[in-house]
KOLFI-131429 format. One record per residue (C-alpha): residue number from 1; residue in three letters; x, y, z. Coordinates in nm, 4 decimals. Example, Ala and Ser with C-alpha at 12.3 -4.5 7.8 and 13.67 -1.06 7.14 Angstrom:
! KOLFI-131429
<pos:1; code:ala; x:1.2300; y:-0.4500; z:0.7800>
<pos:2; code:ser; x:1.3670; y:-0.1060; z:0.7140>
***
This chain:
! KOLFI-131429
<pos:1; code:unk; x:-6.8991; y:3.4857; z:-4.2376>
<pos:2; code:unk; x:-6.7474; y:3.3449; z:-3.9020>
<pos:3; code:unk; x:-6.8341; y:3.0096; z:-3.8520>
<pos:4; code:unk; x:-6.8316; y:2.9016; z:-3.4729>
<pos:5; code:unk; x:-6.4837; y:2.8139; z:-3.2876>
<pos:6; code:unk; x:-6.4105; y:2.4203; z:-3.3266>
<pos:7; code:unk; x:-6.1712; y:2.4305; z:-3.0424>
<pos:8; code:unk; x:-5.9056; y:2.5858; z:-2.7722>
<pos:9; code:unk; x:-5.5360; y:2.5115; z:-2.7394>
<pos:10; code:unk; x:-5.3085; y:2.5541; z:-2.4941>
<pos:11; code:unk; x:-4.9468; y:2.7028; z:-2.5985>
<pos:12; code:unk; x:-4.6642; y:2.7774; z:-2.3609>
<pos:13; code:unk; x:-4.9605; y:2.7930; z:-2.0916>
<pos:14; code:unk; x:-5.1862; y:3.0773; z:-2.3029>
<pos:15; code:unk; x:-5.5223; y:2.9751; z:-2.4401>
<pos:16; code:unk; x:-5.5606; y:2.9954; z:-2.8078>
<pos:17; code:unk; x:-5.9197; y:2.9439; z:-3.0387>
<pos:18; code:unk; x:-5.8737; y:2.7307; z:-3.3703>
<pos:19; code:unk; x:-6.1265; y:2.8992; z:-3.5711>
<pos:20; code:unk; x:-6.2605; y:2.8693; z:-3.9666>
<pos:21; code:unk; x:-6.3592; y:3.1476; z:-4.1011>
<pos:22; code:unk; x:-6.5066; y:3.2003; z:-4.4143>
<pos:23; code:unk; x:-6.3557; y:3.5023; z:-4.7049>
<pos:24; code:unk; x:-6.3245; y:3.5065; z:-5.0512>
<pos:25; code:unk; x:-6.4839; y:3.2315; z:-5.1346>
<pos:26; code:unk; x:-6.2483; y:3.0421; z:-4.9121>
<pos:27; code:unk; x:-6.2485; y:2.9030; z:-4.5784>
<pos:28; code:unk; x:-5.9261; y:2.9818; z:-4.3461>
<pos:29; code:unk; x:-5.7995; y:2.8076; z:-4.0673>
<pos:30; code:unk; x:-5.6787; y:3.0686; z:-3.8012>
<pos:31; code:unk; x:-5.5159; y:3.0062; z:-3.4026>
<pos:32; code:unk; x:-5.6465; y:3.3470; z:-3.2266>
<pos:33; code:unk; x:-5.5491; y:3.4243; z:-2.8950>
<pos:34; code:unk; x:-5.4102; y:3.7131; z:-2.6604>
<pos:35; code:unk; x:-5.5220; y:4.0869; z:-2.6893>
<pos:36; code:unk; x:-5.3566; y:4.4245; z:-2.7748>
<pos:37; code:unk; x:-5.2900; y:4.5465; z:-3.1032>
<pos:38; code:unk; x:-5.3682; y:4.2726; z:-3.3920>
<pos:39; code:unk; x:-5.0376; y:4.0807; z:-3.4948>
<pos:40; code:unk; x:-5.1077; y:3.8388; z:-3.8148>
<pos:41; code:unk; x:-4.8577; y:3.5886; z:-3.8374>
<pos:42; code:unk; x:-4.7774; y:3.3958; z:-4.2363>
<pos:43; code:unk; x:-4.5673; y:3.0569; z:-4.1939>
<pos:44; code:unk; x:-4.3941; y:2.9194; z:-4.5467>
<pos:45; code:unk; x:-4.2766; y:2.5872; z:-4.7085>
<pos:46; code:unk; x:-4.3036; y:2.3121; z:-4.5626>
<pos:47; code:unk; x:-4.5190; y:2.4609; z:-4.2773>
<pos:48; code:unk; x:-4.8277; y:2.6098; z:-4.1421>
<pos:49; code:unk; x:-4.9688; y:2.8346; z:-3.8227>
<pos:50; code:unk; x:-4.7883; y:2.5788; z:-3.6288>
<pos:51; code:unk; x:-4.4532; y:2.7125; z:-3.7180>
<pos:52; code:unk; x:-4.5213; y:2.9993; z:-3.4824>
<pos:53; code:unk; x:-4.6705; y:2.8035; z:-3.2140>
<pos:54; code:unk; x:-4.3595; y:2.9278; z:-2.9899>
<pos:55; code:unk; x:-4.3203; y:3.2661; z:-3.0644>
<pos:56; code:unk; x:-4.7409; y:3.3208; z:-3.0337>
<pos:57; code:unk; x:-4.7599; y:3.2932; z:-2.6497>
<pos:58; code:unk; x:-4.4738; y:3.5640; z:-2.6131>
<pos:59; code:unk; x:-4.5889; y:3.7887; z:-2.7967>
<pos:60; code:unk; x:-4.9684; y:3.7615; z:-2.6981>
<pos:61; code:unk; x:-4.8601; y:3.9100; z:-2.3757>
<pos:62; code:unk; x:-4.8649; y:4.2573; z:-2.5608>
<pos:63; code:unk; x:-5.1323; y:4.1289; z:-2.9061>
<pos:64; code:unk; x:-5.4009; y:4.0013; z:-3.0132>
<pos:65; code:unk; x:-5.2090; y:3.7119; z:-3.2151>
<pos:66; code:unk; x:-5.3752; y:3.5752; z:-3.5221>
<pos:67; code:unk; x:-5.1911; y:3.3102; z:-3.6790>
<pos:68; code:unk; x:-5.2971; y:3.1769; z:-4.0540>
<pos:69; code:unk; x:-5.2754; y:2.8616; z:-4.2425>
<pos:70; code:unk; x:-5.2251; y:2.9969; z:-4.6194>
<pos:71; code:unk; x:-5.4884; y:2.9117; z:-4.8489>
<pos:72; code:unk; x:-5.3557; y:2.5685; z:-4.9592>
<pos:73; code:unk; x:-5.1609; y:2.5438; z:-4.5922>
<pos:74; code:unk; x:-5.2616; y:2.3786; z:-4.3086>
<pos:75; code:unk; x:-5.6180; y:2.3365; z:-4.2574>
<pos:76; code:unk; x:-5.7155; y:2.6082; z:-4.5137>
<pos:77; code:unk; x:-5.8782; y:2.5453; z:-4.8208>
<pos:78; code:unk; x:-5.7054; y:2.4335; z:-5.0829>
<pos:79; code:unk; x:-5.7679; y:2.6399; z:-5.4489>
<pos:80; code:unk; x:-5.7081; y:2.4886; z:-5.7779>
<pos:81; code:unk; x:-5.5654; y:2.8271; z:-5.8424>
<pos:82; code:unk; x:-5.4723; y:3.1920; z:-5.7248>
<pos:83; code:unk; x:-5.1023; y:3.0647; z:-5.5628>
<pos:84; code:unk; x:-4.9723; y:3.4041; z:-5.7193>
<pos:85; code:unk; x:-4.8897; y:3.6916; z:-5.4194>
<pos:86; code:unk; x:-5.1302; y:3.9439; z:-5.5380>
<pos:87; code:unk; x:-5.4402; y:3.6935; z:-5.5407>
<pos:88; code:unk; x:-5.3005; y:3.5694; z:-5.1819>
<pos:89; code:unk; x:-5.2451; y:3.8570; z:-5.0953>
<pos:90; code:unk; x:-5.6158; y:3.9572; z:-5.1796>
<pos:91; code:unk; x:-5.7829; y:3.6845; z:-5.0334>
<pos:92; code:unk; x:-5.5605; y:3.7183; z:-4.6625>
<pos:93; code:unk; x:-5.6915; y:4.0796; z:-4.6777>
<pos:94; code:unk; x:-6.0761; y:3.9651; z:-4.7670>
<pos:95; code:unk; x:-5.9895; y:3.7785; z:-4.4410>
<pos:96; code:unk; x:-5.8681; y:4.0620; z:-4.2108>
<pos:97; code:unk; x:-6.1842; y:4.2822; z:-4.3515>
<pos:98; code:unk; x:-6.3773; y:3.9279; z:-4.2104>
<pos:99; code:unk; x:-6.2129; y:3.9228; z:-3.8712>
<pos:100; code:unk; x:-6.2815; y:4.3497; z:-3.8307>
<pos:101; code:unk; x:-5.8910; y:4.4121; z:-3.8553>
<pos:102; code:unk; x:-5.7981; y:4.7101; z:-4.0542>
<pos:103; code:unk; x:-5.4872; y:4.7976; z:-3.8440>
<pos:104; code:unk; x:-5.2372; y:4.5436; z:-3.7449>
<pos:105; code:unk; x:-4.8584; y:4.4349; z:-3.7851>
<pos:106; code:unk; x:-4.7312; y:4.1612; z:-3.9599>
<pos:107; code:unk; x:-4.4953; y:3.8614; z:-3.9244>
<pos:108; code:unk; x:-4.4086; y:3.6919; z:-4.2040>
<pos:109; code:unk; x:-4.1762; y:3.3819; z:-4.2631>
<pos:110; code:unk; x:-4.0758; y:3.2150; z:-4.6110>
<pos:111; code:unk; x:-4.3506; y:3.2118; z:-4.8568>
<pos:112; code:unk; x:-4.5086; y:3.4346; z:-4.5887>
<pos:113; code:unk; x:-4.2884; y:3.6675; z:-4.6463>
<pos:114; code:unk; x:-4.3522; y:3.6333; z:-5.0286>
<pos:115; code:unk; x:-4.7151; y:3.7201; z:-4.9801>
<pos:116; code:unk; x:-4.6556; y:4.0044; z:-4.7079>
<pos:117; code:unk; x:-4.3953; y:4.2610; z:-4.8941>
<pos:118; code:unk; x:-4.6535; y:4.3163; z:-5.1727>
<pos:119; code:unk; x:-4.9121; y:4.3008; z:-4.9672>
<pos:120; code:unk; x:-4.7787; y:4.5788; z:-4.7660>
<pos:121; code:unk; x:-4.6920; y:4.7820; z:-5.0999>
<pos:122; code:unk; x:-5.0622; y:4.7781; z:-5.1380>
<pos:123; code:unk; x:-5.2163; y:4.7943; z:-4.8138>
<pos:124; code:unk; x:-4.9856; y:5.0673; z:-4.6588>
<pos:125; code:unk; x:-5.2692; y:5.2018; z:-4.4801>
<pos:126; code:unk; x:-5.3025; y:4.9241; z:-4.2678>
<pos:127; code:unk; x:-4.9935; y:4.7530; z:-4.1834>
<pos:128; code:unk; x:-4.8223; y:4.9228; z:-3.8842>
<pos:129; code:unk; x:-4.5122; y:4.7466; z:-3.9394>
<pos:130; code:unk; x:-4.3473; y:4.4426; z:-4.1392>
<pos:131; code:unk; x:-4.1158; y:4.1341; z:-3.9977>
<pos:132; code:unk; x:-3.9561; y:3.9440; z:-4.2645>
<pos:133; code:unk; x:-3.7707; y:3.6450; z:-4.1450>
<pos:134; code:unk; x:-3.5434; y:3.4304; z:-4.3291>
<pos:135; code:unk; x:-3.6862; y:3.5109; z:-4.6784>
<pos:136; code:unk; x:-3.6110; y:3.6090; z:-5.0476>
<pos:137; code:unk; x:-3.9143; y:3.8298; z:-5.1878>
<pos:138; code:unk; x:-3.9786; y:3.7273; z:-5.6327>
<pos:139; code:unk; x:-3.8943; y:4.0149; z:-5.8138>
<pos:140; code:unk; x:-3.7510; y:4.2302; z:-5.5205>
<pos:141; code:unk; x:-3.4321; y:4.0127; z:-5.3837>
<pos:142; code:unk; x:-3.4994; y:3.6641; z:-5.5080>
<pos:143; code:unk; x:-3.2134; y:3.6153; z:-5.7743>
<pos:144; code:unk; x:-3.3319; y:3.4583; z:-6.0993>
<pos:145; code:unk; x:-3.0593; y:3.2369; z:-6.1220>
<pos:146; code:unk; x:-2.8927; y:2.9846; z:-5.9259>
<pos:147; code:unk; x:-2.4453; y:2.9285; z:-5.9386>
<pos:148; code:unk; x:-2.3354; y:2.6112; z:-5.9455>
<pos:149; code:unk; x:-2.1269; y:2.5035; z:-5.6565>
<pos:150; code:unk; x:-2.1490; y:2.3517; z:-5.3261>
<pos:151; code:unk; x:-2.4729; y:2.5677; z:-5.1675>
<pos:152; code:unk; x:-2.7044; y:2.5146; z:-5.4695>
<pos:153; code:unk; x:-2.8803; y:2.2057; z:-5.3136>
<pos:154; code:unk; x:-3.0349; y:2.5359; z:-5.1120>
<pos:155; code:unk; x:-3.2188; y:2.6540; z:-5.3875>
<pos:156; code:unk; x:-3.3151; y:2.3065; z:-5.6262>
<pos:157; code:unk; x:-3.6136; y:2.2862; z:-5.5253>
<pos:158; code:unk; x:-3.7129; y:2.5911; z:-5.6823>
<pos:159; code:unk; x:-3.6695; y:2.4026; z:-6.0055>
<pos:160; code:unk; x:-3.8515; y:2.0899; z:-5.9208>
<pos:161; code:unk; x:-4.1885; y:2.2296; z:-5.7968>
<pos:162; code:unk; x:-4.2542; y:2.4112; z:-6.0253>
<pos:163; code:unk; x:-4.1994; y:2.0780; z:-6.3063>
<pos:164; code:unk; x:-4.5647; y:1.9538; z:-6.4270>
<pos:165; code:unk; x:-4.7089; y:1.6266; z:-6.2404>
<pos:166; code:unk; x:-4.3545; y:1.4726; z:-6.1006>
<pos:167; code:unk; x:-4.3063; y:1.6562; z:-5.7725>
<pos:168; code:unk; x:-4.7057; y:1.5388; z:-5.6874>
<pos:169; code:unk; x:-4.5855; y:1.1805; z:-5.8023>
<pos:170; code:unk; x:-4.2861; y:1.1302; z:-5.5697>
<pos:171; code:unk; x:-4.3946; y:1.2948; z:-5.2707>
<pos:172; code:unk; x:-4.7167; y:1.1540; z:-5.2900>
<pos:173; code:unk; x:-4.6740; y:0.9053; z:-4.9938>
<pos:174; code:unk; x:-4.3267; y:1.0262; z:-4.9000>
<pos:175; code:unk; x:-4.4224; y:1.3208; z:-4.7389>
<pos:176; code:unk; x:-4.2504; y:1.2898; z:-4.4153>
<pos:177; code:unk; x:-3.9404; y:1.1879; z:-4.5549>
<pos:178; code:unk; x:-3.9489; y:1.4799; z:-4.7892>
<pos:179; code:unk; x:-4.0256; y:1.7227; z:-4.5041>
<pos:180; code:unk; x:-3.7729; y:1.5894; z:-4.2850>
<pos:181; code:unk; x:-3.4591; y:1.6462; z:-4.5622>
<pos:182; code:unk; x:-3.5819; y:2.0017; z:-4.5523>
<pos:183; code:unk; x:-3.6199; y:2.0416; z:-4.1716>
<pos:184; code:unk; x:-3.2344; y:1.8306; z:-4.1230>
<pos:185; code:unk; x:-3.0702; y:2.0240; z:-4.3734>
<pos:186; code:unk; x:-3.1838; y:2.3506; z:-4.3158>
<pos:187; code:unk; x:-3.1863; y:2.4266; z:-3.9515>
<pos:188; code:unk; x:-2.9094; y:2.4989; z:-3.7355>
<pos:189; code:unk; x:-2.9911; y:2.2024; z:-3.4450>
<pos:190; code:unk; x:-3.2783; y:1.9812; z:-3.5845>
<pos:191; code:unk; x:-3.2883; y:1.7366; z:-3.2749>
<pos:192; code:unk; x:-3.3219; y:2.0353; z:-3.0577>
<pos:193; code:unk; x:-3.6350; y:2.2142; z:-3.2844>
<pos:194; code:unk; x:-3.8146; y:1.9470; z:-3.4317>
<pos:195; code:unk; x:-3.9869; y:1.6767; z:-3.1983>
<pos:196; code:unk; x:-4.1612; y:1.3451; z:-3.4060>
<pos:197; code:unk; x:-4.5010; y:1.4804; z:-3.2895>
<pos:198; code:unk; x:-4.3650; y:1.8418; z:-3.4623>
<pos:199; code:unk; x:-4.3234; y:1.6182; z:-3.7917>
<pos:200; code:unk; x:-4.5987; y:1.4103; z:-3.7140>
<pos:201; code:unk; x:-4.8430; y:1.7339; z:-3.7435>
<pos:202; code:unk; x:-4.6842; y:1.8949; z:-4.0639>
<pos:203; code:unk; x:-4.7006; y:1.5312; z:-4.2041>
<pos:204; code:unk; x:-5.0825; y:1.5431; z:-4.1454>
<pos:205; code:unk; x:-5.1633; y:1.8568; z:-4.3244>
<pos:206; code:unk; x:-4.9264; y:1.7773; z:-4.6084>
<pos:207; code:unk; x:-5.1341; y:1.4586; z:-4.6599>
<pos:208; code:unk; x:-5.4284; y:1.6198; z:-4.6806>
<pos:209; code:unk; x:-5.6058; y:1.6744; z:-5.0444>
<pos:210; code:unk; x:-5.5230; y:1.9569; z:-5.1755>
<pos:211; code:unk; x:-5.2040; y:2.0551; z:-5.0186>
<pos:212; code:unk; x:-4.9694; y:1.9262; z:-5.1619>
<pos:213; code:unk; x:-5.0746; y:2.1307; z:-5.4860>
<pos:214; code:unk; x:-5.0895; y:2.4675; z:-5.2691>
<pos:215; code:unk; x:-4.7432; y:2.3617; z:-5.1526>
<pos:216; code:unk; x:-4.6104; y:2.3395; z:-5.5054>
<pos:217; code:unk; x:-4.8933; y:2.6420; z:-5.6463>
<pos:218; code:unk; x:-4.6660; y:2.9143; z:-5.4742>
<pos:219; code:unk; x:-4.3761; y:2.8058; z:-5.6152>
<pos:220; code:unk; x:-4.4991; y:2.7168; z:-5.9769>
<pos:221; code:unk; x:-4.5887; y:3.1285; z:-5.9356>
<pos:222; code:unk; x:-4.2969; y:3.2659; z:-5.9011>
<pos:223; code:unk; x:-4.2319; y:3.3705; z:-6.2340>
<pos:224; code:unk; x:-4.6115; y:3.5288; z:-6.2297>
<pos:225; code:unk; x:-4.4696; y:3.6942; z:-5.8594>
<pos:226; code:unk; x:-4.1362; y:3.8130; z:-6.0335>
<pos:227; code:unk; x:-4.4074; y:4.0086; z:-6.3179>
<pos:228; code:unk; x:-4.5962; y:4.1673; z:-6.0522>
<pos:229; code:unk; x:-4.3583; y:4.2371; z:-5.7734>
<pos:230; code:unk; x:-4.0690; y:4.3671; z:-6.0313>
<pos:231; code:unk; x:-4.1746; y:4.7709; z:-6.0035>
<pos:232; code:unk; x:-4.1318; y:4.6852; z:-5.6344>
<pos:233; code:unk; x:-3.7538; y:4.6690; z:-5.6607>
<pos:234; code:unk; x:-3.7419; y:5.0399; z:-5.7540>
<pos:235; code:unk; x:-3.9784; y:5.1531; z:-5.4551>
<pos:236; code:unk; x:-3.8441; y:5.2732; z:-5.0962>
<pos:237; code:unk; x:-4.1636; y:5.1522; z:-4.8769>
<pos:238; code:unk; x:-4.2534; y:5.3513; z:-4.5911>
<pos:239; code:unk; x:-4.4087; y:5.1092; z:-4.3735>
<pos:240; code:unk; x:-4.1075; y:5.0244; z:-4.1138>
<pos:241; code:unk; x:-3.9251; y:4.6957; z:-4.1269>
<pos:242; code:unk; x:-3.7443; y:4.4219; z:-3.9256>
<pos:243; code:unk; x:-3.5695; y:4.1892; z:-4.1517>
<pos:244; code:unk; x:-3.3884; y:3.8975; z:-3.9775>
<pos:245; code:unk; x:-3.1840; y:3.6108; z:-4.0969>
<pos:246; code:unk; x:-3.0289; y:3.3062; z:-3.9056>
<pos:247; code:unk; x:-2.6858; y:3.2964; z:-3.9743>
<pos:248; code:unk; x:-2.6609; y:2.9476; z:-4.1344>
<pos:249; code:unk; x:-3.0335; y:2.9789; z:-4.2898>
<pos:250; code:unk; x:-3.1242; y:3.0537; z:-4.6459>
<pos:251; code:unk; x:-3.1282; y:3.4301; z:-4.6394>
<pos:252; code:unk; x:-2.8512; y:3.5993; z:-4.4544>
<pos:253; code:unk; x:-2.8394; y:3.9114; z:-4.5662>
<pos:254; code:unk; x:-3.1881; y:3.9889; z:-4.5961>
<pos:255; code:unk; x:-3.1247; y:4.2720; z:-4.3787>
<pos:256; code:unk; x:-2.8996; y:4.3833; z:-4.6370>
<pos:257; code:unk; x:-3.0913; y:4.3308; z:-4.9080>
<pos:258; code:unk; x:-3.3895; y:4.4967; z:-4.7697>
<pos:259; code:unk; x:-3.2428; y:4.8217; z:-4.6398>
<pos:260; code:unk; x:-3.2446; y:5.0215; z:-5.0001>
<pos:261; code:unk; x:-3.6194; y:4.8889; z:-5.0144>
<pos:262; code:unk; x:-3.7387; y:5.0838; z:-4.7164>
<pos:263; code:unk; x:-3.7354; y:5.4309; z:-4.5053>
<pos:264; code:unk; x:-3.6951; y:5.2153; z:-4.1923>
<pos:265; code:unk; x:-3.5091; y:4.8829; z:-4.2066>
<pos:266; code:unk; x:-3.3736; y:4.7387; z:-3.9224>
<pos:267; code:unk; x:-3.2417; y:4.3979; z:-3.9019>
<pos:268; code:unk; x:-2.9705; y:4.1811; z:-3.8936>
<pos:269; code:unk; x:-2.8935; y:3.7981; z:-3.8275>
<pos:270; code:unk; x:-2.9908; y:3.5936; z:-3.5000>
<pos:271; code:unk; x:-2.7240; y:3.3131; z:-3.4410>
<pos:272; code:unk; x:-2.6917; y:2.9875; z:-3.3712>
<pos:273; code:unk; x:-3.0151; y:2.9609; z:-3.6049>
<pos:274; code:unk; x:-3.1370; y:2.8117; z:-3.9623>
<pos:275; code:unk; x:-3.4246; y:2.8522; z:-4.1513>
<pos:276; code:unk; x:-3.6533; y:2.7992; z:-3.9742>
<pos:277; code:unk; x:-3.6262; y:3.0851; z:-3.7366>
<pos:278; code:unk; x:-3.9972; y:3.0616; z:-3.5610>
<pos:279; code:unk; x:-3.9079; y:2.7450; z:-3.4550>
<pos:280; code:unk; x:-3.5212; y:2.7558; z:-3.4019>
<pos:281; code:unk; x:-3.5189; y:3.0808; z:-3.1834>
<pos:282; code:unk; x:-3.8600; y:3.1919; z:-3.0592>
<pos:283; code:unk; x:-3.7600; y:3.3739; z:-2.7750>
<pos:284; code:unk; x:-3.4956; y:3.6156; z:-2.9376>
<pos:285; code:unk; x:-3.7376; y:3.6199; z:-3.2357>
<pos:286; code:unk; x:-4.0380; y:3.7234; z:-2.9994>
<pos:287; code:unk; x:-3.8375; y:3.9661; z:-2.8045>
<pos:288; code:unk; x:-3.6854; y:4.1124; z:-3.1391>
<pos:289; code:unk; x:-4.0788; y:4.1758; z:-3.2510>
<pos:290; code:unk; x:-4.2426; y:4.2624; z:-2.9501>
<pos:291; code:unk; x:-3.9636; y:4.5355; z:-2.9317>
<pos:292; code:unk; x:-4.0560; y:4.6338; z:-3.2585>
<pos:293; code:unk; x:-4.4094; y:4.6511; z:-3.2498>
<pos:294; code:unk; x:-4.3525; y:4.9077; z:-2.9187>
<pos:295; code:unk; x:-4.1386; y:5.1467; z:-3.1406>
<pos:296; code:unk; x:-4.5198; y:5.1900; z:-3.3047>
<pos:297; code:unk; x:-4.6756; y:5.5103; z:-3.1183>
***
């Protein structure tokens, strides 16, 4: 069921309809707006739909853009359970079905980009064609283990989300000071990305009830993701990919990693960029997909 629109943005001068829209027993906050060929958009940790917010006016010059808060994300519901990528992964395509989309690429960032490889795997019919940005995939590139030495503050916090009741009782309250250590340390210019009313908006949804334990559900599934995904890691996909890095963010070489996982990886790293890549570099981002996406005939 669609519920009625709740309200109309503006973004880089394009109009764009918050909606909530009810699948699998869920109700999802989307940002729809442009038209063409469908384009879903998947943010990650500590994020939403508004990590795209730059790159969606670009490319809705050529697409229908459909940005989605997560369950747990944003202004999404917020399970007790089902953070694993499969049940996502389920639910975001009960959600396409919803919305009437049964062709359409993907853009996926982070956790995104957790949910969206499997998903793809299973739903090859569908997806036209895959961007993975700045992402390790659970049982397909994410290493199980983490080296000592000077880069493993990168990682740690796969270890302390996942720890029973702790993470809830120190960020609880603290939330913009813990997403602000993640936004300073991990992007290439933070004073130049991030604005206080940037932090001021993920603060809100991270305060809301609920998300904090969606924010910490995906990761305490990882080792249920590493189960499912693990048969993945022996399977050349056929659905074409872009896999892009920033080359001082967290995954580098995910073009590297990705290309004995596919029939068509392209890819590489942008520069002068984190993370955070949405956010960092929309335009070269944008242009990279929109490219892409027009390779699709």
């Amino acid at each position: 069921m669609i519920q009625p629109p709740h309200g109309t943005i503006a973004l880089g001068g394009k109009p764009f309809e918050h909606r909530m829209v009810t699948a699998a027993g869920l109700r999802f906050h989307t940002v729809e707006g442009g038209s063409g060929a469908p384009v879903v958009l998947l943010a990650g940790f500590p994020q939403s739909w508004y990590a795209w917010r730059r790159v969606m006016p670009l490319i809705a010059e050529r697409h229908k853009v459909i940005a989605i808060d997560l369950p747990g994300q944003g202004d999404s519901d917020k399970p007790v359970d089902g953070y694993d990528t499969r049940t996502t992964g389920e639910r975001i395509h009960a959600l396409l079905q919803t919305l009437g989309h049964d062709r359409y690429f993907i853009g996926a960032h982070d956790i995104g980009a957790w949910v969206a490889y499997p998903y793809v795997a299973r739903y090859a019919d569908e997806v036209r064609r895959l961007v993975l940005l700045d992402a390790n995939i659970p049982g397909v590139t994410l290493r199980p283990t983490v080296d000592v030495g000077p880069d493993n503050w990168k990682s740690w916090h796969f270890f302390f989300h996942p720890v029973p009741d702790l993470p809830e009782a120190l960020i609880t309250g603290r939330e913009r000071l813990y997403i602000e250590w993640f936004f300073q340390r991990k992007t290439a210019n933070p004073a130049a990305t991030f604005s206080a009313q940037d932090v001021d908006e993920y603060e809100r949804v991270y305060r809301m009830t609920g998300n904090l334990r969606g924010a910490l559900g995906y990761y305490r599934a990882v080792f249920e993701d590493i189960e499912q995904n693990k048969h993945l890691a022996n399977i050349r996909l056929k659905t074409p990919i872009l896999a892009l890095g920033g080359d001082v963010g967290m995954s580098p070489n995910i073009y590297d990693a990705m290309k004995p996982l596919g029939e068509n990886v392209q890819g590489g790293i942008v520069a002068d960029c984190g993370h955070y890549m949405p956010e960092e570099q929309p335009e070269v981002i944008a242009e990279r997909m929109l490219a892409f996406f027009g390779e699709d005939r």
